[in-house]
VEXLUM-282553 format. One line per 10 residues: number of its first residue (from 0); their letters; for each residue x, y, z of N, C-alpha, C, O. Coordinates in nm, 3 decimals. Atoms other than C-alpha are relative to their C-alpha. Layout:
BEGIN
NUM> a> X Y Z X Y Z X Y Z X Y Z ~ ...
***
This chain:
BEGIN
0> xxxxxxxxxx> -0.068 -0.001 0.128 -1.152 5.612 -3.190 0.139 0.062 0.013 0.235 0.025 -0.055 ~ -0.146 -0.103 0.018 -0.860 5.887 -3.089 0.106 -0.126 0.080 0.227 -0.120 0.061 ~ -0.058 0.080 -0.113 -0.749 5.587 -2.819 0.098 -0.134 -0.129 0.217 -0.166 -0.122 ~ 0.009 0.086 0.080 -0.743 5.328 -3.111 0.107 0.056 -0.133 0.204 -0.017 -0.153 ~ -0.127 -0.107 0.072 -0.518 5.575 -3.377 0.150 0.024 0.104 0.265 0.029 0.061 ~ -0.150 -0.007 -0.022 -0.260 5.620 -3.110 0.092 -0.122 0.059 0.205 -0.129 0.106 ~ -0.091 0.130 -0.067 -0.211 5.250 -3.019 0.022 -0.039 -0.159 0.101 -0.133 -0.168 ~ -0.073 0.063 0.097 -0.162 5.191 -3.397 0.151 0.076 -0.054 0.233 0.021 -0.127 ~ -0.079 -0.090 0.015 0.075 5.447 -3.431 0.114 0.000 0.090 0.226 0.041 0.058 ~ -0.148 0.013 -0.100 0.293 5.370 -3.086 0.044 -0.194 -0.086 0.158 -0.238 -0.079
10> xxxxxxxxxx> -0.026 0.145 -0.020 0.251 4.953 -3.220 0.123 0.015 -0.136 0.212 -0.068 -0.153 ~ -0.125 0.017 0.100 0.474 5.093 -3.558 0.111 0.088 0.022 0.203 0.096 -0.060 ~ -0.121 -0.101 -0.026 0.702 5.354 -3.394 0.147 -0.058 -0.059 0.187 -0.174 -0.045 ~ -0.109 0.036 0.073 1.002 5.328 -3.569 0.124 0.070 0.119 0.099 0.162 0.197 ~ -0.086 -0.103 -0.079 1.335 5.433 -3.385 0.112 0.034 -0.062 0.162 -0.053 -0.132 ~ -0.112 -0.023 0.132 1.622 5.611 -3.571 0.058 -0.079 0.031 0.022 -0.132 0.136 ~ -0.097 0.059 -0.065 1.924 5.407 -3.559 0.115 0.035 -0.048 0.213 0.042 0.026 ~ -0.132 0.013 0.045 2.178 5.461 -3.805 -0.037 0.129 -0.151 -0.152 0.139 -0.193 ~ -0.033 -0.082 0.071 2.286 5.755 -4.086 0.078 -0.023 -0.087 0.196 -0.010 -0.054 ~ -0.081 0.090 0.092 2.417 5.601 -4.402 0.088 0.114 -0.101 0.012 0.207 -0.124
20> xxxxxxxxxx> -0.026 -0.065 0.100 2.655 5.801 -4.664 0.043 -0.121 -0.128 0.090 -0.216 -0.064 ~ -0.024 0.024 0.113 2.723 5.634 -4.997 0.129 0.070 -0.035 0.113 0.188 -0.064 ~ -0.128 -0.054 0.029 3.101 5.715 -5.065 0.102 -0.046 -0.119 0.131 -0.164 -0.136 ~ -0.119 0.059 0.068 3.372 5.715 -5.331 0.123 -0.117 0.027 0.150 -0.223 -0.029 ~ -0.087 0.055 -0.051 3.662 5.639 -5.107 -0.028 -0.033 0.167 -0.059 0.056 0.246 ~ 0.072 0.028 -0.140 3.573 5.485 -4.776 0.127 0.045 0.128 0.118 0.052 0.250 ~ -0.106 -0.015 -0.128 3.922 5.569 -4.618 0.005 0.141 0.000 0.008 0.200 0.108 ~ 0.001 -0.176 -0.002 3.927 5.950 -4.724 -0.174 0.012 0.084 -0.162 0.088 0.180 ~ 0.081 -0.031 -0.104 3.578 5.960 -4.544 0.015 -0.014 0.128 -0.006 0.060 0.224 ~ -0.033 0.090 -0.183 3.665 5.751 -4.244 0.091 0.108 0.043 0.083 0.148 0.159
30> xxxxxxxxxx> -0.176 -0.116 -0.091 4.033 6.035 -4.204 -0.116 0.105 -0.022 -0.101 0.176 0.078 ~ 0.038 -0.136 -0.042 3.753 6.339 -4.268 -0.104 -0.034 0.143 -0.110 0.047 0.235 ~ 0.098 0.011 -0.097 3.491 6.191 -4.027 0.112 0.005 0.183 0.085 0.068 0.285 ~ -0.043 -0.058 -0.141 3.784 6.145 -3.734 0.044 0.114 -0.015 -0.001 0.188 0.072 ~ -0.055 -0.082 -0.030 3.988 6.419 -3.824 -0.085 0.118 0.045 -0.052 0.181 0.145 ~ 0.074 -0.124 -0.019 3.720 6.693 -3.831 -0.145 -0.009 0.022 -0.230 0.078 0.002 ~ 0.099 -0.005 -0.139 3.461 6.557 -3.621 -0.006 -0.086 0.097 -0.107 -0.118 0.159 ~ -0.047 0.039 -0.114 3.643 6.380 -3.391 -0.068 -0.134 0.005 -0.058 -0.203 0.106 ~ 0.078 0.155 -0.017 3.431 6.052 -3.469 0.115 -0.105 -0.045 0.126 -0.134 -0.165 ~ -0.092 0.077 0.028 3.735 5.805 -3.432 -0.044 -0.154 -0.044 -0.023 -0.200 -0.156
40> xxxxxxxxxx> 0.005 0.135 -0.010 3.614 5.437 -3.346 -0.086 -0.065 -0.148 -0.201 -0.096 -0.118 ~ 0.043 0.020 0.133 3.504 5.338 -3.709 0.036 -0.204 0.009 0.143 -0.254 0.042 ~ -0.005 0.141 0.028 3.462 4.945 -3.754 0.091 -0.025 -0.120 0.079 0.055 -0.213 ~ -0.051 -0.007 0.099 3.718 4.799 -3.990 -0.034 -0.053 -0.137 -0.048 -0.175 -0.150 ~ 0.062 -0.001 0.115 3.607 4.831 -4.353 0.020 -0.157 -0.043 0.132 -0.208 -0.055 ~ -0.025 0.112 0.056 3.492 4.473 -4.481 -0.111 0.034 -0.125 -0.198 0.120 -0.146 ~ 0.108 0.011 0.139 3.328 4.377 -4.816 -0.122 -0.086 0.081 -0.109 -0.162 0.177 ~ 0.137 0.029 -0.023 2.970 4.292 -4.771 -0.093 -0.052 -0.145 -0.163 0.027 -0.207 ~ 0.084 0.052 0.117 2.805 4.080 -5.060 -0.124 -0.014 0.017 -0.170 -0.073 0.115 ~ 0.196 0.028 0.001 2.423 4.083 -5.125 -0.053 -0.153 -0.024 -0.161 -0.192 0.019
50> xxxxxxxxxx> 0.015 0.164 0.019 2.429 3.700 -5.230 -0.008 -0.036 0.137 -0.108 -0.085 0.190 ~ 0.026 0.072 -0.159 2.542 3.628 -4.857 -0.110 0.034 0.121 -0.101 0.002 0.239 ~ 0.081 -0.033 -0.113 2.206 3.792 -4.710 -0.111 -0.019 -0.117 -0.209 0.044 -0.078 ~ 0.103 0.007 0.052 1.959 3.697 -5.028 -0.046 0.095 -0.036 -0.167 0.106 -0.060 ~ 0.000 -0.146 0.024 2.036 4.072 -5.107 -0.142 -0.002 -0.161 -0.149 -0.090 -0.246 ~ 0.136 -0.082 0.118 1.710 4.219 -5.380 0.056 0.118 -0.022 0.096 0.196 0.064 ~ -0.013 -0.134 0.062 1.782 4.491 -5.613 -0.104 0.021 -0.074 -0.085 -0.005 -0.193 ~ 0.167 -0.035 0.072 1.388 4.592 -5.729 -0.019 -0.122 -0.104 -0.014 -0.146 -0.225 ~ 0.022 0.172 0.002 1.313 4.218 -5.677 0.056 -0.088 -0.042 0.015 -0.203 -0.025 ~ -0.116 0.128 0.055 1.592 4.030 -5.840 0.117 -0.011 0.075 0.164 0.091 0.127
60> xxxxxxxxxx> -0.114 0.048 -0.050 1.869 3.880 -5.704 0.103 0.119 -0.011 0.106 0.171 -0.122 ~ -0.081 -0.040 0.014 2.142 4.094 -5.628 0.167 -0.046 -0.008 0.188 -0.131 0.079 ~ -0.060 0.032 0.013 2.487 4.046 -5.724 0.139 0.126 0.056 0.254 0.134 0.013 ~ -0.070 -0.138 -0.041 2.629 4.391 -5.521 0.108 -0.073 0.089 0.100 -0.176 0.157 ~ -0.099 0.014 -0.137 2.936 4.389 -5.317 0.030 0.132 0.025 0.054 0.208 -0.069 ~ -0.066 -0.128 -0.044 3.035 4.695 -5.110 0.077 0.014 0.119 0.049 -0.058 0.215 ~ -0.096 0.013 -0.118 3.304 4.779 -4.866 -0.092 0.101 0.134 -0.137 0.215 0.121 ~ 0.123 -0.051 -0.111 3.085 4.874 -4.542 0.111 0.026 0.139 0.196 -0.056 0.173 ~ -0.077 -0.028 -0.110 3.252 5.047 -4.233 -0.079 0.113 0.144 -0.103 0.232 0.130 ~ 0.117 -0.092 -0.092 3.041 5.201 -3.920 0.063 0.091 0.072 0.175 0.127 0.036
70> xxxxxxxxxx> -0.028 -0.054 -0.101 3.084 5.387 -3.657 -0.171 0.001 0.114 -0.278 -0.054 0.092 ~ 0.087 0.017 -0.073 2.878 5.476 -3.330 0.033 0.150 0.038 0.150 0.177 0.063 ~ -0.011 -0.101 -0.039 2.811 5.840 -3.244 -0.175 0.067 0.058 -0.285 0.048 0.005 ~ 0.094 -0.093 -0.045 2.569 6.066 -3.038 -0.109 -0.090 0.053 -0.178 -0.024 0.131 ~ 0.097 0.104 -0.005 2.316 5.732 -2.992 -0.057 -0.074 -0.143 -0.146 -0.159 -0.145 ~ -0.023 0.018 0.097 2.359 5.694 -3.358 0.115 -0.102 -0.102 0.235 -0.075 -0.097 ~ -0.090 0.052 0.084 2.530 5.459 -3.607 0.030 0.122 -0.096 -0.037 0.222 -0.120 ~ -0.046 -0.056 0.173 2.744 5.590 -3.926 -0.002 -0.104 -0.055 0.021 -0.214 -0.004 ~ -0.042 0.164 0.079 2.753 5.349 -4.191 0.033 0.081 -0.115 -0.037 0.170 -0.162 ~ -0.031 -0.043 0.116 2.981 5.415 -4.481 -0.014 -0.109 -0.123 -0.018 -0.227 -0.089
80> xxxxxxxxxx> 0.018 0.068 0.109 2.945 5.257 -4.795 0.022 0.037 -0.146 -0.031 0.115 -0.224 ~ -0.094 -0.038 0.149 3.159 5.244 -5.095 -0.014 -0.118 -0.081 0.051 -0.222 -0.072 ~ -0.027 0.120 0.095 3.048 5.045 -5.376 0.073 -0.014 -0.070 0.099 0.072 -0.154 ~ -0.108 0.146 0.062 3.297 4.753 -5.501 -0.093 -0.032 -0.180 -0.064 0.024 -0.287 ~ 0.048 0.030 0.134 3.071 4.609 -5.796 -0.154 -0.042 -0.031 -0.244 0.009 0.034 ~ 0.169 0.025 -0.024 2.725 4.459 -5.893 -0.100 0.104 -0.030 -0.058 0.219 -0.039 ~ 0.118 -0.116 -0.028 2.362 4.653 -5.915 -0.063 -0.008 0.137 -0.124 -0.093 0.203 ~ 0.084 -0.013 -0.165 2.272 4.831 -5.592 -0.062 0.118 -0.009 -0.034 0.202 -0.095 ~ 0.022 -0.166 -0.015 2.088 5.130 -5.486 0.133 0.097 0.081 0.118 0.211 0.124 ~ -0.081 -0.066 -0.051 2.397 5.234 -5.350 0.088 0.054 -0.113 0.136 0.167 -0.109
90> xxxxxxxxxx> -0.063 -0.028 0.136 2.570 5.216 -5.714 -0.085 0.116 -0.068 -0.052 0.230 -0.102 ~ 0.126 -0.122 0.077 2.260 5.398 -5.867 0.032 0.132 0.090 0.031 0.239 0.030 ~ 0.006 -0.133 -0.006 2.318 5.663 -5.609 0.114 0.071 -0.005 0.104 0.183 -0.055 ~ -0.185 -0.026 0.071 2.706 5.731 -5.653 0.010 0.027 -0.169 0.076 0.112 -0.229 ~ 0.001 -0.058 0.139 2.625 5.715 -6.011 -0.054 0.155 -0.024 0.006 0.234 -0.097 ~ 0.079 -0.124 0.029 2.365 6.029 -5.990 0.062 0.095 0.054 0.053 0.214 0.023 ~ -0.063 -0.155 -0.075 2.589 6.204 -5.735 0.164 -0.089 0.074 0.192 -0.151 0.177 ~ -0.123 0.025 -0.016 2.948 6.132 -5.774 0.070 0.055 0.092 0.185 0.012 0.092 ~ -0.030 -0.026 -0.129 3.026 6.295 -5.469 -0.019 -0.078 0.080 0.064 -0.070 0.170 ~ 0.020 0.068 -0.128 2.918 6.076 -5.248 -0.093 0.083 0.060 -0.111 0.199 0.022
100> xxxxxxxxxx> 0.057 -0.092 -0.044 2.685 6.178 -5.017 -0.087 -0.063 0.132 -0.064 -0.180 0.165 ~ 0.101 0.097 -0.076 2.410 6.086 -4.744 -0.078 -0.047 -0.101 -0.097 0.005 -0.211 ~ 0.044 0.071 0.111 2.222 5.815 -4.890 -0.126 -0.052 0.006 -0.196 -0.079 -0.091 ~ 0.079 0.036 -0.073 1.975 5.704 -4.634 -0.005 -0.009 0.149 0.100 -0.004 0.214 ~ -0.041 -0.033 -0.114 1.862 5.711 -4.297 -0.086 -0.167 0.046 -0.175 -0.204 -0.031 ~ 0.033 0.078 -0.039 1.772 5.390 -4.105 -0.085 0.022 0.129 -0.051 0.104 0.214 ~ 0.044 0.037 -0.144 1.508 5.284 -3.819 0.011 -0.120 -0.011 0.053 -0.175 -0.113 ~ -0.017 0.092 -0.084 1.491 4.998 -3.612 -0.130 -0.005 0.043 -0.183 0.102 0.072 ~ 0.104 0.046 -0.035 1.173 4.813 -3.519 -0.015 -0.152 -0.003 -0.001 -0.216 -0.107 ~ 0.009 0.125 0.014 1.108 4.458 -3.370 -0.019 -0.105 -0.158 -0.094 -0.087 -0.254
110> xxxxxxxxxx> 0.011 0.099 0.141 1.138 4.190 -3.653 -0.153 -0.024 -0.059 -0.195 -0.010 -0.174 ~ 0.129 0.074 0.036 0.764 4.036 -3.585 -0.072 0.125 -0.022 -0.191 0.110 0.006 ~ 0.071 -0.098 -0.010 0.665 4.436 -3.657 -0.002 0.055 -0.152 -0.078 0.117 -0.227 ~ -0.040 0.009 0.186 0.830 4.423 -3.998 -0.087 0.014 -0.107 -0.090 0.115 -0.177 ~ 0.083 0.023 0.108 0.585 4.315 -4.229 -0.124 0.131 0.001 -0.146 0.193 -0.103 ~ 0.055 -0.098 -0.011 0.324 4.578 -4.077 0.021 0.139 -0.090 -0.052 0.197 -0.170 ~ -0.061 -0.087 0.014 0.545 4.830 -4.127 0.035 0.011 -0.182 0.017 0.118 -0.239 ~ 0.063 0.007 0.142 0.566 4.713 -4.525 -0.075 0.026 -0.043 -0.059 0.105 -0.136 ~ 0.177 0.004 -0.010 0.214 4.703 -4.534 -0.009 0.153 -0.061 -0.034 0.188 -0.176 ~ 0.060 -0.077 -0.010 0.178 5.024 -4.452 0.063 0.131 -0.062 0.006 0.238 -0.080
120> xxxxxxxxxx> -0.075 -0.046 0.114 0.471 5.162 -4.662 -0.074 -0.001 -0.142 -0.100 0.099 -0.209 ~ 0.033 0.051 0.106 0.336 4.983 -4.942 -0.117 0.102 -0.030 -0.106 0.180 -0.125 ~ 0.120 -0.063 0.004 0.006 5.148 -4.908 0.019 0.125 -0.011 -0.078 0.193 -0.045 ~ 0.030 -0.163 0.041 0.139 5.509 -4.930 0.083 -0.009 -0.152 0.133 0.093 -0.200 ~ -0.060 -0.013 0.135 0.292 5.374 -5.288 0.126 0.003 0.011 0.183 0.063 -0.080 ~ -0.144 0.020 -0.011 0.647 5.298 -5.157 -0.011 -0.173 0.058 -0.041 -0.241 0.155 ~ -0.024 0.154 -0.037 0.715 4.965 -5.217 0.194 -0.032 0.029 0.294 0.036 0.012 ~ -0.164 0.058 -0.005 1.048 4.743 -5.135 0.100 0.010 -0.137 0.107 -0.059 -0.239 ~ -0.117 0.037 0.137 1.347 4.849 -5.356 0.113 -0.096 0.046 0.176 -0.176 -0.024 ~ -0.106 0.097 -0.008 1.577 4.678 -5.174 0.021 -0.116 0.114 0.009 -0.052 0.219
130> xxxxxxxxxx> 0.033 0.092 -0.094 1.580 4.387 -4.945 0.166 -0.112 0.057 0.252 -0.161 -0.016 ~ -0.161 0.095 -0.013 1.896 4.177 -4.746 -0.083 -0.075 0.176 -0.150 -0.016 0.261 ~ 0.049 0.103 -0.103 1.796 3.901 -4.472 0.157 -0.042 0.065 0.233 -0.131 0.025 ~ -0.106 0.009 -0.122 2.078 3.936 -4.182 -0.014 -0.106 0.080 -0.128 -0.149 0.097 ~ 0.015 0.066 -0.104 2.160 3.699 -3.934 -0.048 0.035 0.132 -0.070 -0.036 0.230 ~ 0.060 -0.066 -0.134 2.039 3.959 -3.689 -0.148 0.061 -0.033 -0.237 0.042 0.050 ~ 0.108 -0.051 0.038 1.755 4.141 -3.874 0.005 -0.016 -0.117 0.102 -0.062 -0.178 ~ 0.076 0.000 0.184 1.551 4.172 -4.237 0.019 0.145 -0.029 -0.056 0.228 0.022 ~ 0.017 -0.165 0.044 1.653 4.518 -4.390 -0.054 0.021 -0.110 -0.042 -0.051 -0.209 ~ 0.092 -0.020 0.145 1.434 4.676 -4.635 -0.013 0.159 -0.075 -0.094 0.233 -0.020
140> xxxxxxxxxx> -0.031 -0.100 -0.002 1.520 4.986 -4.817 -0.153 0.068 -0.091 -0.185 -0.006 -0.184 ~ 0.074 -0.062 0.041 1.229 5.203 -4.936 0.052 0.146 -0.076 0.110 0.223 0.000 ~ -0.016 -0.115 0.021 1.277 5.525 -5.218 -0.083 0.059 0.066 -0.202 0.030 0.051 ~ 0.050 -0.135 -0.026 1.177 5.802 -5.051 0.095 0.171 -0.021 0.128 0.262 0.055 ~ -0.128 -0.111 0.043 1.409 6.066 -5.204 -0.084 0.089 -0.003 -0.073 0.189 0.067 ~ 0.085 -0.140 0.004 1.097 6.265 -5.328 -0.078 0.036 0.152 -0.139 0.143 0.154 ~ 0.078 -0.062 -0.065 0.940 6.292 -5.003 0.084 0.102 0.121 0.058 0.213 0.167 ~ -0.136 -0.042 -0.073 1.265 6.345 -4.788 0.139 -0.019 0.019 0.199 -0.039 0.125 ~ -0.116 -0.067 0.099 1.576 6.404 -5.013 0.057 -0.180 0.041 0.174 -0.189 0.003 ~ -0.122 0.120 -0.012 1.726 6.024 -4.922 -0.121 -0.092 0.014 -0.243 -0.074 0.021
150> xxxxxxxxxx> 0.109 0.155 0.009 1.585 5.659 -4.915 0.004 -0.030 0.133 0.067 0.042 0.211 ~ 0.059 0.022 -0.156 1.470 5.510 -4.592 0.006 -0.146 0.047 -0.099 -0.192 0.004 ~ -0.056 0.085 -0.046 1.583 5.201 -4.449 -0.089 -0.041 0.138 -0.114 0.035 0.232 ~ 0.074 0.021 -0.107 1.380 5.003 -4.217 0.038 -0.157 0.042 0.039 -0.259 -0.027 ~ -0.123 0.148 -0.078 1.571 4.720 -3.958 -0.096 -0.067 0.083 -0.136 -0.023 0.191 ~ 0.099 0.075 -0.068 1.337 4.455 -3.868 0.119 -0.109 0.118 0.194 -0.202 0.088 ~ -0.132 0.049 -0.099 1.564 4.354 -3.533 -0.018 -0.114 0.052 -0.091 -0.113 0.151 ~ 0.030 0.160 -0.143 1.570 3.951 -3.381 0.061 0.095 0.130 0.115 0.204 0.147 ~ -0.049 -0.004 -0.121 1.631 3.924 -3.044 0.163 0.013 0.006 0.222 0.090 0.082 ~ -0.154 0.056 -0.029 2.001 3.805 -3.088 0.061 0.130 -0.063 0.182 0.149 -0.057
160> xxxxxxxxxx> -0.019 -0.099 0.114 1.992 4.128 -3.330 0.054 0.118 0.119 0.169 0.157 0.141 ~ -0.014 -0.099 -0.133 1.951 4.378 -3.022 0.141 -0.029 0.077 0.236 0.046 0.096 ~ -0.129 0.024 -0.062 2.198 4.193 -2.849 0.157 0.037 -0.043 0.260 0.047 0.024 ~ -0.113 0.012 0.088 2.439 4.235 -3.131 0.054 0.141 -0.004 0.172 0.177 -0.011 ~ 0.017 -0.139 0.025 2.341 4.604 -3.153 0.073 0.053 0.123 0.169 0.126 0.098 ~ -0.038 -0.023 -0.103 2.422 4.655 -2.789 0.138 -0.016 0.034 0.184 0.075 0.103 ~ -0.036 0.042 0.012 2.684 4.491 -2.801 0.142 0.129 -0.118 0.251 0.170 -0.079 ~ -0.119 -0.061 0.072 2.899 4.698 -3.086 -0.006 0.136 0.041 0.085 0.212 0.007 ~ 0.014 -0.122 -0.014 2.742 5.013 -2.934 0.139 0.049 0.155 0.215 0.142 0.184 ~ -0.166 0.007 -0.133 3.003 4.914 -2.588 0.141 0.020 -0.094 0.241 0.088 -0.069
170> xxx> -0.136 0.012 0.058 3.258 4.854 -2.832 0.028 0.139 -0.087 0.151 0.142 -0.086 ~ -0.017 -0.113 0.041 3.278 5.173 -3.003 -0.049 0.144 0.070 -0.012 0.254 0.028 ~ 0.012 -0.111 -0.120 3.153 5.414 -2.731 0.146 0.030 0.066 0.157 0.111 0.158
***
């Protein structure tokens, strides 16, 4: 039985990947993040519409746009995010905390591991608030604010996804 618990438990390992803030101004973050912690290589800020990935805002169609800008630090993404317009959970959380702030934290887990990994979300009473279908992976954002202060982000990765990942992690290293 103990053999059988830790192969279900390595088959959903999640792996961190990325550290999201929710921001006012995406360029006054981007000048505090290099100036005063030296994290320069920042991707250049594009708008990101929820229409162009079949984006869900607690199951309906979303109509969000936000200006999205990364970085790559420590073995870690940044991802900034300054919402433009629309209903997102990114709007809802800028609304509650006009500061800006961290917003969520992301893992990474094969695509075909995805649905499991719902499953078994679902089952502790955290269902999908938010949902966007990438050309590289299926992201699916889960509240978890009450259990650990931010929402939780889970990156169901294709193959071509990894590659992609690898890929921007050269380019900003």
């Amino acid at each position: 039985m103990e053999n059988k618990a830790k192969k279900t438990q390595t088959e959903s390992t999640l792996i961190l990947a990325q550290i999201a803030w929710v921001v006012k101004d995406i360029s006054v973050t981007e000048r505090f993040f290099k100036e005063t912690l030296g994290i320069s290589k920042f991707s250049k800020a594009e708008i990101s519409r929820a229409k162009d990935y079949d984006g869900t805002y607690y199951d309906k169609p979303s109509n969000a746009e936000n200006l999205v800008s990364v970085a790559y630090s420590g073995g870690v993404f940044i991802e900034l995010i300054q919402p433009v317009s629309g209903n997102s959970i990114f709007q809802d959380y800028l609304e509650k905390n006009p500061a800006g702030g961290m917003q969520h934290v992301a893992y990474k887990i094969p695509v075909a591991k995805l649905d499991k990994v719902i499953s078994e979300f679902g089952d502790k009473g955290l269902p999908v608030i938010s949902r966007f279908d990438t050309p590289i992976a299926i992201i699916v954002f889960f509240d978890t604010y009450k259990e650990i202060g931010v929402m939780t982000e889970i990156m169901g990765i294709t193959e071509e996804g990894e590659k992609a990942v690898e890929k921007m992690k050269s380019e900003m290293s």
